[in-house]
C-alpha positions in Angstrom: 0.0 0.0 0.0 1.5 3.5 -0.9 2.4 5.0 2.3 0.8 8.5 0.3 -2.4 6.5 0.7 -5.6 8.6 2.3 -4.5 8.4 6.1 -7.5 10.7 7.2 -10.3 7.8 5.3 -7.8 5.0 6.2 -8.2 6.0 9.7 -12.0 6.2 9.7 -12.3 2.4 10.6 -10.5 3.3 14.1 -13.3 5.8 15.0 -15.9 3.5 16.5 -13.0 1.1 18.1 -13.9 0.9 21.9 -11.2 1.4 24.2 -11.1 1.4 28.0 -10.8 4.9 30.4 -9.5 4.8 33.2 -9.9 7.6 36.3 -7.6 7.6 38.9 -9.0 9.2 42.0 -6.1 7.9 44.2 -4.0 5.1 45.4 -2.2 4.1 48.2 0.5 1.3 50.1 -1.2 -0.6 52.5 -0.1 -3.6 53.9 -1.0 -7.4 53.0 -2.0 -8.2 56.8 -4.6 -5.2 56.4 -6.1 -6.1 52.8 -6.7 -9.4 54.2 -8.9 -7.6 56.8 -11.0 -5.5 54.3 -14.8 -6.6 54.7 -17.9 -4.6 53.6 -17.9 -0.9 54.7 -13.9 -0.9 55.0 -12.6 2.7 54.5 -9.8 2.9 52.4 -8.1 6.6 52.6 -6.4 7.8 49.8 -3.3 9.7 49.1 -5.4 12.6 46.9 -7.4 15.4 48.7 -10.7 15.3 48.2 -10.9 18.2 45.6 -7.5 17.4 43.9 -7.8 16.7 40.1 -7.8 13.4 38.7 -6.0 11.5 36.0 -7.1 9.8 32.8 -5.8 7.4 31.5 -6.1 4.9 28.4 -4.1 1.5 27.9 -1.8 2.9 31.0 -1.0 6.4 28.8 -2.2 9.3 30.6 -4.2 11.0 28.3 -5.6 14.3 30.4 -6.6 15.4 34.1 -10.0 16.3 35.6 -12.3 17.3 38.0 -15.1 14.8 39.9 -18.5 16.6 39.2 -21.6 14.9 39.6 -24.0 14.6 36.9 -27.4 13.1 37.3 -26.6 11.3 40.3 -23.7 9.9 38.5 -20.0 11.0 39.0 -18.5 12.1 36.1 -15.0 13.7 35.1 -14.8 17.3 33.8 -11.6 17.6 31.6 -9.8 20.4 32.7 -6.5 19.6 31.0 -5.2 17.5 27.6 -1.8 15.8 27.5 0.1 16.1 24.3 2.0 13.0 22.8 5.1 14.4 24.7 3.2 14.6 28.5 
């Protein structure tokens, strides 16, 4: 195929291609001993504040950074920043 090829129309088929997001709110190091106690109700606290922004990520590649809003009695992401391919 000649690499001069339509790239925009050639890319077309990748459009609809699902791909998973991923929203990290927090983490945190806790030890085995305690994971093994974890039951319904646990409370695990987080190394973020509760108004800090979040991270998005796909496939692991941090793609742009949010806030938590609630929408509809759902929580939902506003983007507040984009990542360029060199972020």
């Amino acid at each position: 195929m000649d690499a001069t090829t339509k790239s925009p129309a050639s890319l077309e088929i990748l459009l609809d291609v699902q791909v998973k997001l991923t929203v990290e709110l927090g983490s945190c190091q806790v030890p085995m001993r305690d994971v093994l106690q974890f039951n319904l109700g646990s409370v695990i606290k987080l190394n973020q504040a509760a108004h800090a922004p979040v991270d998005l990520y796909i496939s692991q590649k941090r793609i742009a950074r949010g806030e938590v809003v609630v929408v509809d009695d759902r929580y939902a992401v506003k983007i507040t920043e984009i990542f360029g391919a060199n972020s």
